[in-house]
C-alpha positions as CSV (number, residue, x, y, z in Angstrom):
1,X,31.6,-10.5,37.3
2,X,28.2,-12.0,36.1
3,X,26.9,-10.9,32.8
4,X,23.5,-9.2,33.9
5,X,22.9,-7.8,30.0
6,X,19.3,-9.1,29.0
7,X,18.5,-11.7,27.3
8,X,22.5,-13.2,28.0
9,X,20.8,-15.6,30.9
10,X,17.1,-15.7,29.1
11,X,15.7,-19.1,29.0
12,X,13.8,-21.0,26.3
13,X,10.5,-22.9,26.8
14,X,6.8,-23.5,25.6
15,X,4.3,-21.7,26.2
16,X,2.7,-21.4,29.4
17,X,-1.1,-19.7,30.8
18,X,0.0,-16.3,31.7
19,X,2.1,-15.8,29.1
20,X,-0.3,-14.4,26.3
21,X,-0.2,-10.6,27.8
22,X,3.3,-10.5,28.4
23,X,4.3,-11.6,25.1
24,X,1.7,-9.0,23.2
25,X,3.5,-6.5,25.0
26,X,7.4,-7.8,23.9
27,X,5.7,-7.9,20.8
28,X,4.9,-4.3,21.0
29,X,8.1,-3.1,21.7
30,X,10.0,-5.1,19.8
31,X,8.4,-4.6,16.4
32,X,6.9,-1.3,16.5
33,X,5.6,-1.2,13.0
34,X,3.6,-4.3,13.3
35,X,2.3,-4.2,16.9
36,X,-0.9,-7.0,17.6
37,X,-3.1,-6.5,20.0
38,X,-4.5,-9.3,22.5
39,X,-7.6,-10.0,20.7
40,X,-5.4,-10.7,17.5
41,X,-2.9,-12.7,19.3
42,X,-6.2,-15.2,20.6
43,X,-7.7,-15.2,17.4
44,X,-4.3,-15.9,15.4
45,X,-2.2,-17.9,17.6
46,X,-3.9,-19.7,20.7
47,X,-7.5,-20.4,19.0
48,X,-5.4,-21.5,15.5
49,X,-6.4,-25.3,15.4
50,X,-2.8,-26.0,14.3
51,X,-1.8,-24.7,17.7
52,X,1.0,-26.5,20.2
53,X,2.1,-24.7,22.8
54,X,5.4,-26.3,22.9
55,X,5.9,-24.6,19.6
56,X,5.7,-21.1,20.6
57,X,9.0,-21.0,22.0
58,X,9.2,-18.3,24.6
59,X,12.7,-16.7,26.3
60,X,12.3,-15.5,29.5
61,X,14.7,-13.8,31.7
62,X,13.6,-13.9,35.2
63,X,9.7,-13.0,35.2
64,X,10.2,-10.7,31.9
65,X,9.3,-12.4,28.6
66,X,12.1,-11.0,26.1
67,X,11.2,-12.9,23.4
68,X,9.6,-15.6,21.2
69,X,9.7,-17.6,18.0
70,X,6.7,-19.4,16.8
71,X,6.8,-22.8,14.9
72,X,3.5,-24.2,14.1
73,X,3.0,-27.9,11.9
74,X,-0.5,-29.0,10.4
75,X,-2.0,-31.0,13.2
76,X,-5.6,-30.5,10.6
77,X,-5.7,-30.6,7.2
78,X,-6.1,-27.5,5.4
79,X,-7.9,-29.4,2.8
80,X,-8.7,-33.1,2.2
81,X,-6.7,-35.4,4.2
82,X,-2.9,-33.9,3.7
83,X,-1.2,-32.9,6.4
84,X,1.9,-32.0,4.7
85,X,4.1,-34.0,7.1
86,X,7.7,-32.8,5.7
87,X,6.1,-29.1,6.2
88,X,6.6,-26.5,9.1
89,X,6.0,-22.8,9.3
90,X,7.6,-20.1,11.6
91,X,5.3,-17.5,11.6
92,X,6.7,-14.9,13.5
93,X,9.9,-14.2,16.2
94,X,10.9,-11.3,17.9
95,X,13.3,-10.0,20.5
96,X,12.9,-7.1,22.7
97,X,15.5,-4.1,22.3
98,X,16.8,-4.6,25.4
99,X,17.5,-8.1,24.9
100,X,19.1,-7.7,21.5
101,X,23.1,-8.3,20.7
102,X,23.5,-11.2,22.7
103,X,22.4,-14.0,20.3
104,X,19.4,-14.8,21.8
105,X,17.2,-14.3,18.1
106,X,19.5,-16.7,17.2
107,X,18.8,-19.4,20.0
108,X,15.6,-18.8,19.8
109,X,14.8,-19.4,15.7
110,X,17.7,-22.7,16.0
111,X,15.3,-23.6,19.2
112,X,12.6,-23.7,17.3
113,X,13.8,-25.6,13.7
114,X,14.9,-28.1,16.5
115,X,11.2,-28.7,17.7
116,X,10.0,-28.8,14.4
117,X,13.1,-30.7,12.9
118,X,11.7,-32.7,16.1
119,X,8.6,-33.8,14.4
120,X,9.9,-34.4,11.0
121,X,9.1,-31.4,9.2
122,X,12.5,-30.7,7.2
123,X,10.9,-28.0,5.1
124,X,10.4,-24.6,7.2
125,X,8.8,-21.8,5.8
126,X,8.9,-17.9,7.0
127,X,6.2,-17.0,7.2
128,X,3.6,-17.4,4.5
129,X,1.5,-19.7,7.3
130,X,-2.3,-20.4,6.3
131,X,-4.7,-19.8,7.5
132,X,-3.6,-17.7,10.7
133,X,-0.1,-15.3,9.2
134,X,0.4,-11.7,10.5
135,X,2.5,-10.5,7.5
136,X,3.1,-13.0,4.1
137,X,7.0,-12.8,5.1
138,X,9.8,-10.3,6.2
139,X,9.5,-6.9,5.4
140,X,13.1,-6.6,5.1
141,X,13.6,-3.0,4.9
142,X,11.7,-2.8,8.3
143,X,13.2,-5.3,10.0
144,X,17.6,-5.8,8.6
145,X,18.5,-7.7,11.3
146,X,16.2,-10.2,11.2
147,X,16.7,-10.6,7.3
148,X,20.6,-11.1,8.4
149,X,19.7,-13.5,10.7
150,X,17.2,-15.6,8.6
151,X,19.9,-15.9,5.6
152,X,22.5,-17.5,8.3
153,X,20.5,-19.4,9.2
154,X,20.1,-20.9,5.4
155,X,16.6,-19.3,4.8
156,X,16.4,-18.2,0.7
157,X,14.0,-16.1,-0.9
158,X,11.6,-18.5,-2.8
159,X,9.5,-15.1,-4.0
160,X,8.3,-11.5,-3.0
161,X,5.0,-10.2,-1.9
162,X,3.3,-6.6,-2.3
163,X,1.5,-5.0,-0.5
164,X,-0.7,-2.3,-2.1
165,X,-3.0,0.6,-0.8
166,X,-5.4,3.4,-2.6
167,X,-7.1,6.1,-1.4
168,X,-10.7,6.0,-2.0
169,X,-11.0,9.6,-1.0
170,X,-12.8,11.4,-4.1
171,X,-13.3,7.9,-5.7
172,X,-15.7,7.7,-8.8
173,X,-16.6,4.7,-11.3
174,X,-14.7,5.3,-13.9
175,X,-16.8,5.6,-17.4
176,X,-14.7,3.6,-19.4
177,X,-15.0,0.5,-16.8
178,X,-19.0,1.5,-16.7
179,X,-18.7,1.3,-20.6
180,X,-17.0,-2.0,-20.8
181,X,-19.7,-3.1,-18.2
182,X,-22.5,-2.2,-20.2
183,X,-21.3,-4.0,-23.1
184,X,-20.6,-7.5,-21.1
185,X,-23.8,-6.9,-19.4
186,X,-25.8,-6.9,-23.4
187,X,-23.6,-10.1,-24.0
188,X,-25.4,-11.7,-21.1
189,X,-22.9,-11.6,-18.2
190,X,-24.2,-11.2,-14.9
191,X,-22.8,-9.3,-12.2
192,X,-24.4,-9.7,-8.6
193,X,-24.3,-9.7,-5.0
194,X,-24.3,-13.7,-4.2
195,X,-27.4,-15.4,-3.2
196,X,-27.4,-18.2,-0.6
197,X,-27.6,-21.2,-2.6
198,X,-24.2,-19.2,-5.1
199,X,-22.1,-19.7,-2.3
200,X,-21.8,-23.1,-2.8
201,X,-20.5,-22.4,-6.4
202,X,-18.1,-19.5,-5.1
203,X,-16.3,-21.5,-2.3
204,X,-15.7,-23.9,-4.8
205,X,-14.5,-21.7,-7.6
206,X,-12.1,-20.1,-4.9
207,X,-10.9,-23.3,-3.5
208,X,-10.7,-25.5,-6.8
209,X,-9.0,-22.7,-9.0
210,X,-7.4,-20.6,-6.5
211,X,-6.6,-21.1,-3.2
212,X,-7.9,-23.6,-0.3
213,X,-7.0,-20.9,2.1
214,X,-9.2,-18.5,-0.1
215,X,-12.1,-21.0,0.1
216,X,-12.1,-21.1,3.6
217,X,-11.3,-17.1,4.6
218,X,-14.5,-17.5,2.1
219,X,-16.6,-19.6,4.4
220,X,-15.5,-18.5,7.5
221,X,-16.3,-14.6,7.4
222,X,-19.5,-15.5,6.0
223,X,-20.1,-18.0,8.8
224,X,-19.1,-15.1,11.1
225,X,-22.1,-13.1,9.9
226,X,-19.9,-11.3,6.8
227,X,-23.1,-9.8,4.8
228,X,-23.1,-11.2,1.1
229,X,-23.1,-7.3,-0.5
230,X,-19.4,-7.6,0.5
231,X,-19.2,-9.6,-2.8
232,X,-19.6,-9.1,-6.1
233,X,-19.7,-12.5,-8.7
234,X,-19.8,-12.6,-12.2
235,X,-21.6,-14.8,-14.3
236,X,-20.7,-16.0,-18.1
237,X,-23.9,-15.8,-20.8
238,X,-24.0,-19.4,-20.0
239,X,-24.7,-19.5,-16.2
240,X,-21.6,-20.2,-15.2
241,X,-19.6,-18.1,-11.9
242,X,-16.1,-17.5,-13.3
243,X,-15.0,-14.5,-11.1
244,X,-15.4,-12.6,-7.9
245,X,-14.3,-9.6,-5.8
246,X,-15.0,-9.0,-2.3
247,X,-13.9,-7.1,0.9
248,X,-14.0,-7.4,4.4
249,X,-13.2,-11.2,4.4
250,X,-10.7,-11.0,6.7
251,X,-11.2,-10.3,10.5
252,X,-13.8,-8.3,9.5
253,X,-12.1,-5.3,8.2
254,X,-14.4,-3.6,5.5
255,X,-11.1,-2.0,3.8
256,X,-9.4,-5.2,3.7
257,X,-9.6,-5.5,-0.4
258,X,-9.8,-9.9,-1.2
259,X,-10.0,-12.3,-2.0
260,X,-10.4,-11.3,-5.4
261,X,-10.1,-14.0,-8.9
262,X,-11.2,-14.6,-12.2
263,X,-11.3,-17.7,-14.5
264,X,-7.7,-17.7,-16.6
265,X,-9.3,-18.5,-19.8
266,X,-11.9,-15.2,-18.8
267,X,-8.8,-12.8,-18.5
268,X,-8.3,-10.4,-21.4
269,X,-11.9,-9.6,-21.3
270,X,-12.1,-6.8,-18.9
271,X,-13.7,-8.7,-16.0
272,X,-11.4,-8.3,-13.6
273,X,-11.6,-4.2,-13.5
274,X,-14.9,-4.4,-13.4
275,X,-15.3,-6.4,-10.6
276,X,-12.5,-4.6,-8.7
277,X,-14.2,-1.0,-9.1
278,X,-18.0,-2.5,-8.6
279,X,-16.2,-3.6,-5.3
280,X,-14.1,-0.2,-4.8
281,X,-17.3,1.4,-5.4
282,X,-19.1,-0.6,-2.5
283,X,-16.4,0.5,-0.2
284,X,-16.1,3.8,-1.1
285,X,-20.2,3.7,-0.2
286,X,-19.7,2.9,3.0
287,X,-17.5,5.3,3.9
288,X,-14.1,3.9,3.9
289,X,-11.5,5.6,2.4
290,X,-9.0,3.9,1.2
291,X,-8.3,-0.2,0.5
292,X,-5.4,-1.9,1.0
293,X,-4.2,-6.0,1.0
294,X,-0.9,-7.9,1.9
295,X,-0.4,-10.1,-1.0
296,X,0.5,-10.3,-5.0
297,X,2.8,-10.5,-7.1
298,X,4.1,-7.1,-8.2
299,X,4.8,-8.1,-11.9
300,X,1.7,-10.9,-11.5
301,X,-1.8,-9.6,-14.3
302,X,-2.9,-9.0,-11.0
303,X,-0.2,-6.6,-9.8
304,X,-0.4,-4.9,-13.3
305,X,-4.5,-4.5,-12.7
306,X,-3.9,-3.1,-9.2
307,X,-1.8,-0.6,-10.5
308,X,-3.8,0.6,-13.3
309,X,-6.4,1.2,-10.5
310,X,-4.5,3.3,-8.6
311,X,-2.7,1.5,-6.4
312,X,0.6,1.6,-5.2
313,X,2.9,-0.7,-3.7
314,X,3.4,0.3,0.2
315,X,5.6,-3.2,1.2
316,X,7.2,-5.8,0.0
317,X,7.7,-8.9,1.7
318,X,10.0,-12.0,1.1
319,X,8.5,-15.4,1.5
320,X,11.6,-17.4,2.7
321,X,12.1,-21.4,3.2
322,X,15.1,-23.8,4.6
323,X,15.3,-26.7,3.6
324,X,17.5,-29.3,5.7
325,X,18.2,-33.0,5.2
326,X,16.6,-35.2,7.9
């Protein structure tokens, strides 16, 4: 008797024009609690410069696409000239319920460590991907059988990621943060919307102290038409931009919370809360009601600020990596 079970005679291939809908739908159905939507899916995967279609490896089982697993290498630079060459990324993979039990999540992720093993990369990474990641890593309590199946596969936990959320409903400046503002405010510090010819200072503060990935969410929204009262930056008595806080840098989501950093010798001081609630406030004045983000460190001075503003932790990813010998 032939074995008819999807997904038991699903084959493996790149990524083909026609596929895009077909696979936002197995998406859908196969992770319920992270669904993308086609606009998304452009933006993130087939506009990413990074972008090879023979990496987004794609089972299909007669005219049904039942799954995916997406490996992506730097075929640009995130910054400067390094293209990390030993470096490769699976951002996301999936299988559709009806498909599952039959091993195919497993063909799938070894398919594609083959294509990147392929191009040298011997360092994979799931699936803190910059700049274009849905989630920082695997929600593991969402999704157990892909956490099994990662850890077979020889993927460790390098760290954890929280996700935090507030509601902004009710929301008022608190008058010990207006109090501590005041009094950095009579010692000369300076906190402002940007002007044009700040951002120059800011992408460089984000990018040389923080994050390239930071830098360039940073450029990009503004590019995009992002209006500047979306940040706030501070200023030391002596001129100098040592912090910021900002929302709606990413896809354009005003109660997306980040990029948000301050100076390491400036912490201590009270900065950071300010900027957070000058930002909160913002928000909160444009009707959202709540703010959320995807990523810090739970026990990080950042996580510990979060906390003491009234957030709470909501998810917590795991950033995994395998490393194999070439």
């Amino acid at each position: 008797m032939t074995d008819r079970t999807p997904g038991s005679r699903a084959g493996i291939r790149g990524f083909r024009p026609g596929d895009g809908p077909h696979l936002v739908e197995a998406w859908r159905r196969s992770a319920p609690a992270d669904p993308i939507s086609p606009d998304r899916f452009r933006s993130l995967v087939l506009l990413d410069a990074n972008f090879d279609p023979e990496g987004l490896r794609v089972a299909v089982d007669g005219d049904r696409v039942v799954g995916a697993a997406y490996a992506v290498r730097r075929l640009t630079p995130m910054t400067g000239t390094d293209l990390e060459p030993e470096q490769g990324w699976i951002p996301f993979f999936f299988v559709a319920p009806a498909a599952r039990g039959r091993g195919l999540g497993r063909r799938l992720l070894t398919d594609a460590l083959d294509w990147l093993h392929g191009h040298g990369r011997t360092r994979v990474d799931f699936s803190s991907y910059t700049p274009n990641y849905h989630l920082p890593g695997l929600d593991a309590e969402a999704y157990p059988e892909a956490a099994g199946l990662l850890g077979s596969l020889g993927f460790r936990t390098l760290y954890e990621a929280a996700a935090m959320d507030r509601s902004l409903v009710g929301y008022r400046f608190p008058q010990e943060v207006a109090a501590r503002l005041d009094g950095l405010t009579a010692r000369g510090y300076r906190f402002a919307t940007p002007c044009d010819d700040d951002l120059v200072e800011l992408v460089a503060l984000a990018g040389n102290h923080f994050s390239p990935d930071w830098a360039r969410a940073i450029r990009e929204c503004l590019a995009a038409g992002t209006p500047l009262d979306r940040i706030v930056a501070v200023r030391d008595p002596s001129g100098r931009m040592v912090g910021w806080a900002m929302h709606g840098a990413y896809e354009s989501v005003d109660e997306r919370f980040g990029p948000f950093g301050v100076l390491e010798e400036m912490r201590g001081t009270g900065i950071g809360g300010i900027l957070l609630h000058l930002v909160l406030e913002r928000m909160r004045a444009r009707g959202a009601h709540g703010a959320w983000f995807l990523w810090t460190g739970e026990r990080s001075p950042a996580g510990h600020l979060y906390r003491g503003t009234g957030f709470t932790t909501t998810r917590v990813f795991r950033v995994m990596r395998r490393e194999a010998a070439r």
